[in-house]
C-alpha positions as CSV (number, residue, x, y, z in Angstrom):
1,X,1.7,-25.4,-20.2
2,X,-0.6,-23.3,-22.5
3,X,-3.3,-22.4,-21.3
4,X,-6.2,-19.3,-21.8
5,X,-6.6,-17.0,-18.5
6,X,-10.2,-17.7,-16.8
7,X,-10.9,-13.7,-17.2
8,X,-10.4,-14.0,-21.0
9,X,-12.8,-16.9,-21.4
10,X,-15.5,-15.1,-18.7
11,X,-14.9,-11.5,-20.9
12,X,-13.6,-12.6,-24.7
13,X,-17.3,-13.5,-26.5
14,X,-15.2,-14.6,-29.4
15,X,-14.7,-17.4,-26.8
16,X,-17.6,-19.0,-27.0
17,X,-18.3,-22.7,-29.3
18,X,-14.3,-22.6,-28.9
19,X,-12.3,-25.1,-27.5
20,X,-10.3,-24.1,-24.6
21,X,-7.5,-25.2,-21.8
22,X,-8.1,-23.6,-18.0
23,X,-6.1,-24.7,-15.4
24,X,-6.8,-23.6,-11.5
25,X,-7.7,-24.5,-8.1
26,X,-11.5,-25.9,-7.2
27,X,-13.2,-23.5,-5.1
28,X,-16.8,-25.9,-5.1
29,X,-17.8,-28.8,-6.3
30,X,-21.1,-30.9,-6.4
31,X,-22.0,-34.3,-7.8
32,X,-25.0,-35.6,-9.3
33,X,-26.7,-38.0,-11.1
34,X,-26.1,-37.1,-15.0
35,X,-23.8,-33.8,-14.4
36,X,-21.4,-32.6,-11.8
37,X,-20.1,-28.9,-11.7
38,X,-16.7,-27.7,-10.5
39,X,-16.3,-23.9,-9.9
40,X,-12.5,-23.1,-10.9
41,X,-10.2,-20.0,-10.1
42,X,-6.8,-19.2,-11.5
43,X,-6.4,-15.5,-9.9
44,X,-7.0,-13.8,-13.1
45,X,-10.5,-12.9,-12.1
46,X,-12.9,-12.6,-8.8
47,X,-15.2,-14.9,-10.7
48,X,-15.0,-18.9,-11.0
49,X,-15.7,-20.4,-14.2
50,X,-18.2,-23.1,-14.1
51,X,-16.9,-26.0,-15.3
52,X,-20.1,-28.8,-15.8
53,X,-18.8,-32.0,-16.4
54,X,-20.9,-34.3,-18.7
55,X,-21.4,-38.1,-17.1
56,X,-23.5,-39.7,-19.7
57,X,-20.8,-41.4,-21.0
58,X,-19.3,-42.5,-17.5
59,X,-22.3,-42.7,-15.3
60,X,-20.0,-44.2,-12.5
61,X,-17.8,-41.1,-12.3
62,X,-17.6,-40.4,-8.8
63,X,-13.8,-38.9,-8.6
64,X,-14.9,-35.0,-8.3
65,X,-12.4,-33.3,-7.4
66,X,-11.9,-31.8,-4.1
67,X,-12.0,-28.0,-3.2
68,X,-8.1,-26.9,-3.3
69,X,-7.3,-29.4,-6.3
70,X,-5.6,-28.1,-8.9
71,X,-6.8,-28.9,-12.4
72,X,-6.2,-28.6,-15.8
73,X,-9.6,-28.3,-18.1
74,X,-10.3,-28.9,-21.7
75,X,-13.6,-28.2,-23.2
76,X,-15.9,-26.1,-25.2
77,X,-16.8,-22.7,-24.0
78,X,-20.5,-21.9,-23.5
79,X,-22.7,-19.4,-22.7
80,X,-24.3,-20.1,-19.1
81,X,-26.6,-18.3,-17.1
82,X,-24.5,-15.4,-16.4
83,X,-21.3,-15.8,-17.6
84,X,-19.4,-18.6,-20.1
85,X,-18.8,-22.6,-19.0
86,X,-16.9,-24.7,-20.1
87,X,-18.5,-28.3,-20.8
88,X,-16.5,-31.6,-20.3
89,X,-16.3,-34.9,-19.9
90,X,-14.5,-36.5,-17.4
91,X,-11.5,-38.0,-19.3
92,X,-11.1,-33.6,-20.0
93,X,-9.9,-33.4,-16.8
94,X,-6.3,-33.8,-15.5
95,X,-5.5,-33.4,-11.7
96,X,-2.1,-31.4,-11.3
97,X,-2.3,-31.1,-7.4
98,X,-4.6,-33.5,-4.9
99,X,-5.7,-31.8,-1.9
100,X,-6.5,-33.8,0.9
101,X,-9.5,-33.8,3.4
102,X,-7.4,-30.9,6.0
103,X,-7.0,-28.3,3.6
104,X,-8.1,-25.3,5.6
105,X,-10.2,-23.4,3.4
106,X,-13.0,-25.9,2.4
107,X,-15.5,-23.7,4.8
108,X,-16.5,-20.5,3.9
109,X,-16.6,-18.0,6.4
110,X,-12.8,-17.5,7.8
111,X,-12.0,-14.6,9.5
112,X,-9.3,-12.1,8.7
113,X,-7.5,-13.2,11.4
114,X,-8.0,-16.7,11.5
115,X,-6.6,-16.5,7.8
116,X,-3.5,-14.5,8.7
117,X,-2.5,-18.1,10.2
118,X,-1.6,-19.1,6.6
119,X,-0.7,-16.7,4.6
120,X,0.6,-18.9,2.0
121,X,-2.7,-20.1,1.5
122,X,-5.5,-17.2,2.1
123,X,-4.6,-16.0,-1.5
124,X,-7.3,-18.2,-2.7
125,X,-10.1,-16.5,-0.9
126,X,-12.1,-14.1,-2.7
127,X,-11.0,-11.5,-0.1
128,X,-7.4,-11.5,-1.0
129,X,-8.0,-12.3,-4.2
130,X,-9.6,-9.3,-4.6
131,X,-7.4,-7.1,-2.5
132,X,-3.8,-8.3,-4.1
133,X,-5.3,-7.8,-7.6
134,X,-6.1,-4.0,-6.5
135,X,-3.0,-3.6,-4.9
136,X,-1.7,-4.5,-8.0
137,X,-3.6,-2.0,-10.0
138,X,-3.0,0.7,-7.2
139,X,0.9,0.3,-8.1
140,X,0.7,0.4,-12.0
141,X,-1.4,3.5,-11.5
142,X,1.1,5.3,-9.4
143,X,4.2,4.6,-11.9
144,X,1.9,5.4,-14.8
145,X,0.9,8.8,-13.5
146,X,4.6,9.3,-12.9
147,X,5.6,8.2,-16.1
148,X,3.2,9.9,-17.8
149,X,4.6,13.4,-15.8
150,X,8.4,13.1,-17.1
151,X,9.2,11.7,-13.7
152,X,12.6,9.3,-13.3
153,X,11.9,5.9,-11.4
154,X,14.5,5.5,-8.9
155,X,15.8,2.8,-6.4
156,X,17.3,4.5,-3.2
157,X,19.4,1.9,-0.9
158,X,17.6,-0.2,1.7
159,X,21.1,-0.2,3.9
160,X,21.6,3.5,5.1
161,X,23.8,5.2,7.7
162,X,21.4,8.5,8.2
163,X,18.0,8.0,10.2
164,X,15.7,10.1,7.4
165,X,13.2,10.9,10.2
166,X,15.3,11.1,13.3
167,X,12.9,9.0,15.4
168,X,16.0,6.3,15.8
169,X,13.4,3.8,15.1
170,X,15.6,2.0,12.4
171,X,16.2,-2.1,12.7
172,X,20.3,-2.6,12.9
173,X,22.3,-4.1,10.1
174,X,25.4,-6.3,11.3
175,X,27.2,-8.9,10.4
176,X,28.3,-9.5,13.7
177,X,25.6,-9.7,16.2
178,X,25.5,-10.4,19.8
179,X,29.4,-10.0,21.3
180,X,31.6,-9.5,24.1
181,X,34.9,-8.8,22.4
182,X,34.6,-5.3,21.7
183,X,35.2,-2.6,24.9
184,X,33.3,0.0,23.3
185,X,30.4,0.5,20.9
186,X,32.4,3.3,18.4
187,X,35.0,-0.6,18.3
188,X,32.1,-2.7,17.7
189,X,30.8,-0.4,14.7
190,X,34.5,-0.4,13.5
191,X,34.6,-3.6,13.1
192,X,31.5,-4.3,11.1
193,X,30.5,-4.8,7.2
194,X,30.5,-1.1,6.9
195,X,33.0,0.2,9.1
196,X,30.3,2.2,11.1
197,X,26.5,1.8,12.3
198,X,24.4,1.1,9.1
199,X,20.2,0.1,9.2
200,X,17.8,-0.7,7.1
201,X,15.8,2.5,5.7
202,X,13.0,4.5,7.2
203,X,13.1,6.5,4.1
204,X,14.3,7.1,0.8
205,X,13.6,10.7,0.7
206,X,17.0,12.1,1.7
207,X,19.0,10.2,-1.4
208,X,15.4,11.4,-3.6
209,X,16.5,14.8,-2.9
210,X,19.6,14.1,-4.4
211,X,18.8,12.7,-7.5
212,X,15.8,15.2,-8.2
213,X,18.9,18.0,-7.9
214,X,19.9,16.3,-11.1
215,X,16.7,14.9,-13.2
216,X,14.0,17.5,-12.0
217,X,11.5,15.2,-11.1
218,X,11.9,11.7,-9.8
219,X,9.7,9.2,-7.5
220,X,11.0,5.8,-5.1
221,X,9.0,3.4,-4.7
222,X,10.0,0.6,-2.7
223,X,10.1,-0.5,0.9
224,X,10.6,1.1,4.3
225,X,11.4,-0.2,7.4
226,X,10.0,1.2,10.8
227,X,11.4,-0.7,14.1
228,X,8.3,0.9,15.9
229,X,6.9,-1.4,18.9
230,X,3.1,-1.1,18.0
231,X,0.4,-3.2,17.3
232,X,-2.4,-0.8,16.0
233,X,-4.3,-2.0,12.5
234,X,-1.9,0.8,10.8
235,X,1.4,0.2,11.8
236,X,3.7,-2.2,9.8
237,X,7.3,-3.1,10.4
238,X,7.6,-3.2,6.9
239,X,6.0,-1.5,4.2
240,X,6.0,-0.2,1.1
241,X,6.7,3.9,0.4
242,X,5.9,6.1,-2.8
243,X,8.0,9.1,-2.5
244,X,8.1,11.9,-4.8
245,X,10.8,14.8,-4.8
246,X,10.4,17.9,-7.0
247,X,12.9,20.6,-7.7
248,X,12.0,23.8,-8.2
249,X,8.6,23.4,-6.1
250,X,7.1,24.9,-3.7
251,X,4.8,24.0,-1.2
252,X,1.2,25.0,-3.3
253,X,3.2,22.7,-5.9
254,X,3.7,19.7,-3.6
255,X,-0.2,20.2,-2.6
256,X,-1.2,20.2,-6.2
257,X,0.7,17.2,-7.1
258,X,-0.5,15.1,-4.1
259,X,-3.8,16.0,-5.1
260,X,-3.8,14.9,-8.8
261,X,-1.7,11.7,-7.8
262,X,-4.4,11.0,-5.3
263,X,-7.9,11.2,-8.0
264,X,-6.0,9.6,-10.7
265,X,-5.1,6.2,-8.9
266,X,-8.6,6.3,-7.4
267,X,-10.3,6.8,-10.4
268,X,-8.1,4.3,-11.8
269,X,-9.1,1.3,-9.8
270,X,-12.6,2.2,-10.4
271,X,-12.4,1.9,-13.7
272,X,-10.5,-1.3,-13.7
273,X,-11.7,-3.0,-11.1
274,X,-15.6,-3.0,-11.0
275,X,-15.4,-6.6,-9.9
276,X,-13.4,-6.1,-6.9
277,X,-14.6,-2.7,-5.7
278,X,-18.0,-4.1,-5.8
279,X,-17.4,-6.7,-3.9
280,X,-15.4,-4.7,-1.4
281,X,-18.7,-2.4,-1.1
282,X,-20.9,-5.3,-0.6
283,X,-18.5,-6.8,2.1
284,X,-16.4,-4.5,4.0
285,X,-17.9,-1.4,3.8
286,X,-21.1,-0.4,2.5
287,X,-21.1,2.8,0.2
288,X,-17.2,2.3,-0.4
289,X,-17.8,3.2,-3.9
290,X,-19.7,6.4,-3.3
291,X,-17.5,7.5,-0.7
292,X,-14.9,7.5,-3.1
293,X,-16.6,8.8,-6.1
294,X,-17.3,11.6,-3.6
295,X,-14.3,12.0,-2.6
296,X,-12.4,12.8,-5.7
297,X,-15.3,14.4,-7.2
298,X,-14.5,17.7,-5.0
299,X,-11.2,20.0,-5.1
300,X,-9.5,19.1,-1.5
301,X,-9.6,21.5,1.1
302,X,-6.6,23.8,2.3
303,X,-6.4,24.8,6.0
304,X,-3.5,26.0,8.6
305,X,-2.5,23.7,11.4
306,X,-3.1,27.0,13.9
307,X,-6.8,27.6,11.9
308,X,-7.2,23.3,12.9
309,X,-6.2,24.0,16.2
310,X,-8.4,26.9,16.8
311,X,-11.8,24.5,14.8
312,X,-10.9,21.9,17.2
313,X,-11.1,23.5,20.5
314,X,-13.8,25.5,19.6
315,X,-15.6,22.5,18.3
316,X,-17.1,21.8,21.5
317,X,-16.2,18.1,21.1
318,X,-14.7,16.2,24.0
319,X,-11.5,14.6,22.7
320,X,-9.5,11.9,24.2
321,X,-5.9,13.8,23.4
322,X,-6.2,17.7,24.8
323,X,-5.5,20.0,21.9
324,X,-3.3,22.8,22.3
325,X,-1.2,24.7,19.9
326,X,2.0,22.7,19.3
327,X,0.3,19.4,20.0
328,X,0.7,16.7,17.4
329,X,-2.3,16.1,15.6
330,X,-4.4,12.7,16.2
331,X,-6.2,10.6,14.4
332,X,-9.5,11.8,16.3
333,X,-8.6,15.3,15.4
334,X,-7.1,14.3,11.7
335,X,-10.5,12.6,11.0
336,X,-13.0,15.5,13.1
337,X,-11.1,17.8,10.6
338,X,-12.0,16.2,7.3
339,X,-15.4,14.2,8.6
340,X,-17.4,16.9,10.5
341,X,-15.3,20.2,9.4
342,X,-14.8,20.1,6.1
343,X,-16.6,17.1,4.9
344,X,-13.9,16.0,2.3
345,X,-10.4,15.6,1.7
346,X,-8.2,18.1,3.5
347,X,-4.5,19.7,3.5
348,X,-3.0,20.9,6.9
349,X,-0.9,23.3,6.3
350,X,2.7,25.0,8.1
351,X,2.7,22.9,11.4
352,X,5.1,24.1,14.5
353,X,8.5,23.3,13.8
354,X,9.2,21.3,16.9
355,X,6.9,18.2,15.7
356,X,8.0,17.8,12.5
357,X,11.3,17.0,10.8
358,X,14.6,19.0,10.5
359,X,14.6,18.9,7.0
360,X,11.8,21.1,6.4
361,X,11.4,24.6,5.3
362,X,11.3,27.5,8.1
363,X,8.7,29.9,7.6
364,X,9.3,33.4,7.9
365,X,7.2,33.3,11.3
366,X,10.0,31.8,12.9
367,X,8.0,29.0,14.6
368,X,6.5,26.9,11.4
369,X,7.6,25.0,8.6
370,X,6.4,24.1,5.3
371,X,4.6,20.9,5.7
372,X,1.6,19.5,5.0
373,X,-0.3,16.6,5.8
374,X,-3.5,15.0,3.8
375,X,-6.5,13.8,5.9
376,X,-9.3,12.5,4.2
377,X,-12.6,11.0,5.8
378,X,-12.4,8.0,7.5
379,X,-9.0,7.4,7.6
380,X,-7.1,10.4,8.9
381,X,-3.5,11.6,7.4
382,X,-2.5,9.3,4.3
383,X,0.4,11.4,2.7
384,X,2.9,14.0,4.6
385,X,5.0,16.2,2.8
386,X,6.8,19.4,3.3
387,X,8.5,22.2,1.0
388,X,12.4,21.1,1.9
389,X,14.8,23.4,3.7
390,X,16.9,24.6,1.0
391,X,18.8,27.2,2.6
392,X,22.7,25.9,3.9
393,X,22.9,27.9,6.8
394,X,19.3,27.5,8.2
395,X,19.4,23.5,7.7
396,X,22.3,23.6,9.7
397,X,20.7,25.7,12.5
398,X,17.9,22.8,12.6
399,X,20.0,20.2,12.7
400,X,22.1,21.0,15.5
401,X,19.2,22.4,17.7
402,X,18.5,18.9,17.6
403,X,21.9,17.2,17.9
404,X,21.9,15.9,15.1
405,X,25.6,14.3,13.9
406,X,26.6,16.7,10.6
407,X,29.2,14.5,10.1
408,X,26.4,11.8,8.6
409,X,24.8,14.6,6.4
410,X,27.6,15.4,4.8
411,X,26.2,14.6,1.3
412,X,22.8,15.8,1.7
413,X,24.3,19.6,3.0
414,X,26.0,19.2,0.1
415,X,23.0,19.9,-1.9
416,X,22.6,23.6,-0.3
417,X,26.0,24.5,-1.3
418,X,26.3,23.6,-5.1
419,X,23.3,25.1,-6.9
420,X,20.6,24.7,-4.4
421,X,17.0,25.5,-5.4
422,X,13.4,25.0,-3.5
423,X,12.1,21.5,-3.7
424,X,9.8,19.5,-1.8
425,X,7.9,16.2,-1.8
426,X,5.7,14.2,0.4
427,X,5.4,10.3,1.3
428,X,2.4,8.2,1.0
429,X,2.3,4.7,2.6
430,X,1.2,2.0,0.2
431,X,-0.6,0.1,2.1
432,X,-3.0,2.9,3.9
433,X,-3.9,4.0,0.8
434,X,-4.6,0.1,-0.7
435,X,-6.7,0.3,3.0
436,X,-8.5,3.8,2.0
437,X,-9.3,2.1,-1.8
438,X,-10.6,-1.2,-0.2
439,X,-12.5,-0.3,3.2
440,X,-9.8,-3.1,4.9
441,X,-9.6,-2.3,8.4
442,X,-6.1,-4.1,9.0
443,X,-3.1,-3.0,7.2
444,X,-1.9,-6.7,7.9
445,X,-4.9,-8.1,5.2
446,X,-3.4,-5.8,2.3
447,X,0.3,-7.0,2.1
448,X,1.2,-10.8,1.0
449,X,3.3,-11.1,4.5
450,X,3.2,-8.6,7.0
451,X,5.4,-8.3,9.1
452,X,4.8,-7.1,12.7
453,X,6.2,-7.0,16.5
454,X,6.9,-10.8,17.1
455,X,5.5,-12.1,13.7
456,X,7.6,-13.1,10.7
457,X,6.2,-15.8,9.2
């Protein structure tokens, strides 16, 4: 049905002594004597319109409509108090949707988790309102920066027979399921879709590295799947992954790239979403805005996981996880690093090869490789990334110091035989950074339906 956004008639002025058609849900409403006012939301904009229905001519009206009832509105746009209304009477109004006396979010007040209960409804809050309409932004800004960079959009399979990460945390694709009537698993796998084990990917780096050995530039951008048994506010089961791959880079390149990407989304959502971000800063985390005006405002530092190492014990601080060199880095390092070391956004640089994946580039020390995380303050690491192993012989070495089945690389060593070239990348979950952007504390309140250990509704 046509209809004019709620945004347009809150921000067009050319609006205003116009007639106009609304439609949304009733967030408030209140009856009196000679007027009654409905506040309406569509999801265009944080903001209700005001919609104040005229009685004079139907002084019994007493059918206001109930908060969750959908509506559609004709009427004349006005200038209120702070922003347009629309004035009616009540014959302008047409119910689309009743809403009975149990809908669940007449109170205000809900918490987060009370509203992950229904998350078919908590849309129509202001806090998810606000968050999926960043979100939104967020991934416009990413494939815009990417765009505007020459880089290729591709879609790498969900259904993979490699684990990218080779953590073996991958959820099982089958067609067959739970059976007796194999003797062996090698017969099982056989048997199946595929004709061997296939799952659902951790990763679309590995096939990005392909197609960037043909178009020079490319980014993925889809979801990832992580069979990991944890329940912390930062671990999803299934999320969504911006992955880069460069050819021709090297590991200052992958740093400078991270870094750009990084400011210009930020400074995106700024822009674009005053609204939201101030609403974010006035209810989840006071100075939000200056924190990241700050935090982009400042070229991110550089340091070596062995200079980190070497801060942190002589810090003087009492951690909870010991720090050695050749420890993997925690989140109370990551965030000591960035919050009382350096004060800002920080690369870690050329970690010991044993904690990080086969994949990357060996330095010349023999006991690094070419990675690099991104910590920033009050988070900890939000993108990793290495400079890629592109040497045959030396990937191959890696791979079978850790066992790894050649026989399911096939394809990828491919890549260091026919015209190989440095390249690297990194990988940046969607949803921490949505998180970092908002001041959310649960990655669970920034996705439409998460999905966690024991929860798929």
């Amino acid at each position: 049905m046509k209809h004019t956004d709620i945004k347009e008639v809150l921000t067009n002025k050319e609006l205003i002594g116009q007639e106009v058609t609304v439609c949304g849900w009733v967030r408030t409403s209140r009856n009196s004597k000679n007027v009654a006012f409905i506040e309406l939301n569509d999801g265009t904009s944080l903001k209700n319109v005001q919609i104040v229905v005229d009685k004079s001519g139907d002084p019994d009206y007493k059918d206001i409509p109930r908060v969750g009832t959908s509506l559609r509105v004709t009427g004349k746009a006005v200038e209120g108090r702070s922003a347009a209304e629309i004035g009616v009477t009540p014959a302008d109004i047409t119910v689309l949707g009743e809403c009975p006396q149990d809908y669940p979010l007449q109170k205000k007040g809900h918490t987060l988790e009370f509203l992950r209960t229904m998350p078919h409804l908590r849309g129509r809050t202001n806090t998810f309102n606000a968050v999926l309409r960043v979100r939104s932004v967020l991934a416009q800004a990413l494939h815009n920066y990417f765009r505007e960079r020459n880089y290729v959009y591709v879609n790498t399979p969900l259904i993979t027979g490699s684990d990218c990460e080779g953590a073996g945390e991958m959820f099982q694709v089958t067609t067959i399921g739970y059976s007796q009537d194999y003797k062996s698993e090698e017969e099982y796998y056989a048997a199946d879709f595929f004709g061997k084990r296939a799952g659902l990917s951790v990763s679309g780096q590995l096939e990005g590295e392909m197609a960037a050995m043909a178009m020079g530039k490319i980014y993925t951008f889809g979801p990832s799947f992580r069979a990991e048994n944890s329940n912390t506010p930062k671990h999803l089961a299934e999320f969504w992954h911006i992955e880069p791959e460069v050819a021709f880079a090297e590991l200052p390149d992958v740093i400078e790239i991270a870094e750009d990407m990084i400011k210009h989304v930020i400074r995106t959502v700024l822009d674009t979403c005053p609204d939201e971000m101030a609403f974010f800063d006035a209810h989840f985390e006071k100075g939000l805005i200056a924190r990241l005006e700050e935090l982009i405002s400042h070229d991110f530092g550089i340091v070596s996981y062995t200079e980190a190492i070497e801060l942190l014990k002589n810090s003087g601080e009492k951690f909870v996880y010991p720090v050695e060199w050749g420890c993997d880095l925690q989140t109370e390092h990551e965030r000591y690093i960035a919050e009382k070391v350096f004060k800002k956004a920080v690369f870690v640089t050329d970690y010991p090869k044993e904690i990080k994946s086969f994949y990357m580039k060996q330095n010349p020390d023999g006991k690094t490789v070419a990675a690099v995380d991104l910590l920033v303050p009050g988070v900890g690491e939000i993108i990793g990334g290495s400079e890629r192993e592109y040497d045959y012989d030396k990937l191959i070495t890696a791979m079978k110091e850790r066992n790894m089945n050649l026989d399911l690389y096939s394809d990828y060593l491919d890549l260091r035989k026919y015209g190989s070239v440095p390249h690297g990348g990194f990988g940046l979950g969607f949803e921490r950074l949505v998180m970092y952007v908002t001041g959310v504390q649960n990655i669970r309140d920034v996705i439409l339906f998460p999905r966690t250990v024991g929860s798929i509704r």
